[in-house]
C-alpha positions as CSV (number, residue, x, y, z in Angstrom):
1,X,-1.6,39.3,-4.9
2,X,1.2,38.6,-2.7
3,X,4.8,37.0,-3.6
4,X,3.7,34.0,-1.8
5,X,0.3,33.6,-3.3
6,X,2.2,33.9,-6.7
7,X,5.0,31.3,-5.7
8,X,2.3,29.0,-5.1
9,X,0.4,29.5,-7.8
10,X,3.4,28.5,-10.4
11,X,4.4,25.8,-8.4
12,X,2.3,22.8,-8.4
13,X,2.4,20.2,-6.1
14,X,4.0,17.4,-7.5
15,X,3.1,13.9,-5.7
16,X,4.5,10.2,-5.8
17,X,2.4,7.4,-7.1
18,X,2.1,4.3,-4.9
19,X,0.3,1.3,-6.2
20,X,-0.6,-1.7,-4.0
21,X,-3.1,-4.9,-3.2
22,X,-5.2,-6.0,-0.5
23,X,-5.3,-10.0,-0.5
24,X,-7.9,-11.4,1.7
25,X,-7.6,-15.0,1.9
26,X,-9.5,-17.6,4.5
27,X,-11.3,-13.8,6.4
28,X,-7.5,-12.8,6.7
29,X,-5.2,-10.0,5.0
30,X,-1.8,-10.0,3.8
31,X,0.6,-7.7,5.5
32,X,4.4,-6.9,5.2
33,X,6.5,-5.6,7.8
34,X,8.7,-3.0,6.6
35,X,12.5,-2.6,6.9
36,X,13.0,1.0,5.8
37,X,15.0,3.0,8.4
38,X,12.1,5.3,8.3
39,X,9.3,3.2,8.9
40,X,11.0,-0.2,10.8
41,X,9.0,-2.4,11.7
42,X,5.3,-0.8,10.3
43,X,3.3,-3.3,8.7
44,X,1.4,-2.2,5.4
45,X,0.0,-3.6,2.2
46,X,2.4,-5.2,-0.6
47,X,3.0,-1.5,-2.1
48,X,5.5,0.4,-3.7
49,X,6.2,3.3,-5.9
50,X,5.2,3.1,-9.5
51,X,8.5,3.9,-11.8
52,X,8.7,5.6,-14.9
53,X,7.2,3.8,-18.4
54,X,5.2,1.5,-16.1
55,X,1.6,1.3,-15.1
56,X,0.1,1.5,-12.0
57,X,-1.8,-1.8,-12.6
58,X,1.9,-3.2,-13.5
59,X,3.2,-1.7,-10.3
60,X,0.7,-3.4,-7.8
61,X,1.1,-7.0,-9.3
62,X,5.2,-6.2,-9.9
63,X,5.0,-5.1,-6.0
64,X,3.2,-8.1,-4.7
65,X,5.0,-10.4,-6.0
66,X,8.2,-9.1,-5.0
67,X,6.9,-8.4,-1.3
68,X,5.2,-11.7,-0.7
69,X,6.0,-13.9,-3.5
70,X,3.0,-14.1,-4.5
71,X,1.6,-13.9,-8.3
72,X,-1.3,-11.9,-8.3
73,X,-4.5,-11.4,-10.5
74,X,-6.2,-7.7,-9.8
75,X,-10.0,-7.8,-9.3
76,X,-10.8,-4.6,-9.0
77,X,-9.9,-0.8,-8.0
78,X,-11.1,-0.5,-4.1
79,X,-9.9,3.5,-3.8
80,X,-7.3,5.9,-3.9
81,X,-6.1,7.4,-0.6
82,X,-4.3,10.7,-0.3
83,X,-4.6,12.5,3.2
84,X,-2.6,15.8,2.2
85,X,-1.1,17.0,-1.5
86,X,2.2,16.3,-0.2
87,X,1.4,12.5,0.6
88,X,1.9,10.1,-2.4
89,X,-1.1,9.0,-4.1
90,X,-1.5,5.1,-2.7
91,X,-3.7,3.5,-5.6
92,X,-5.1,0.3,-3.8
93,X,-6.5,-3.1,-5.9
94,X,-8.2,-6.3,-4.3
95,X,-5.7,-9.2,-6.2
96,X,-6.7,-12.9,-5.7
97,X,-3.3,-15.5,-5.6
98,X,-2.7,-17.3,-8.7
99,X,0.5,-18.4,-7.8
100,X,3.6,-18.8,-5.8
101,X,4.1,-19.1,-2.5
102,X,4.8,-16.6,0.6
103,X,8.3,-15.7,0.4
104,X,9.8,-11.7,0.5
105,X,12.9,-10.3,0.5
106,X,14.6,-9.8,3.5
107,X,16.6,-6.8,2.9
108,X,13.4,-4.6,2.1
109,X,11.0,-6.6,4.4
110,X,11.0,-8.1,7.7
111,X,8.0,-10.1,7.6
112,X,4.8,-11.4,6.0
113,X,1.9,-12.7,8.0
114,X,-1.7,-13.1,7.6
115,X,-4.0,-10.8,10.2
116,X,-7.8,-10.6,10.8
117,X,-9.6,-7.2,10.4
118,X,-9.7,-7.0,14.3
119,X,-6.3,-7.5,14.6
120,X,-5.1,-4.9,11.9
121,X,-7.6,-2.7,13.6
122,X,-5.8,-3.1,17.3
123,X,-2.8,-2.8,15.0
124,X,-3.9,0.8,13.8
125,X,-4.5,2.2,17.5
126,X,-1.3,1.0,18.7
127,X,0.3,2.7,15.4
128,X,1.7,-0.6,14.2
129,X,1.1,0.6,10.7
130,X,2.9,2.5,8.2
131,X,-0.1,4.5,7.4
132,X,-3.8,5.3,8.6
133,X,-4.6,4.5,4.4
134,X,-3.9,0.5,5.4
135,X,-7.1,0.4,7.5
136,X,-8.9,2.9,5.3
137,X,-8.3,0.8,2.4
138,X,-9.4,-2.6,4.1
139,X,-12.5,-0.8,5.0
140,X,-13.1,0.4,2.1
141,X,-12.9,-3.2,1.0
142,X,-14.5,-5.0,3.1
143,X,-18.3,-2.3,2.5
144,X,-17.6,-3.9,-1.8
């Protein structure tokens, strides 16, 4: 065995966790534009990173309501996307609105609008999202 096969072997790959919610309402999803340098004006699902001591679960409701104001129930899991080890591990939920109304906070987001599957697909081919996982994970929804 090489050096390099060893190095790897003792290193594993250590990936972020990223929990968020698909909410369909009236045949339309919820989408937030993002205002991270990195990814300006992307739109993708109320999401973020899950921080130590809490749960994923407690993550996706904690990130939807701070992205679209919304209070959130989860339904149920719809998948887990991950392209490459590197990539975080996106944990996606269906969540129904129990509450609140559509407000976010405009020095992390610059927009939240409601979109058809059609129009989230165009969206996809003119990379308008942050990630391929946004489609896959309405897909994945919409065959429940």
């Amino acid at each position: 065995m090489n050096n390099i096969q060893s190095k790897i072997e003792k290193e594993p790959t250590k990936a972020v966790v990223v929990a968020g919610v698909i909410i369909k309402q009236d045949s339309k999803f919820l989408l937030v534009q993002e205002k991270k340098e990195k990814v300006y004006g992307k739109w993708n699902l109320p999401a973020g990173k899950v921080d130590l001591g809490d749960t994923i679960e407690q993550t996706a409701i904690k990130e939807a309501k701070e992205e679209s104001g919304y209070d959130v129930e989860l339904v149920n899991m719809v998948g887990i996307c991950q392209e490459k080890a590197t990539d975080a591990v996106k944990h996606v939920y269906e969540a129904k609105i129990i509450g609140g109304d559509l407000a976010f906070p405009e020095d992390e987001i610059l927009d939240a609008k409601w979109f058809s599957f059609d129009e989230i697909s165009e969206m996809e081919e003119k990379s308008k999202l942050r990630d391929p996982y946004v489609l896959e994970s309405i897909k994945l929804f919409e065959k429940k």
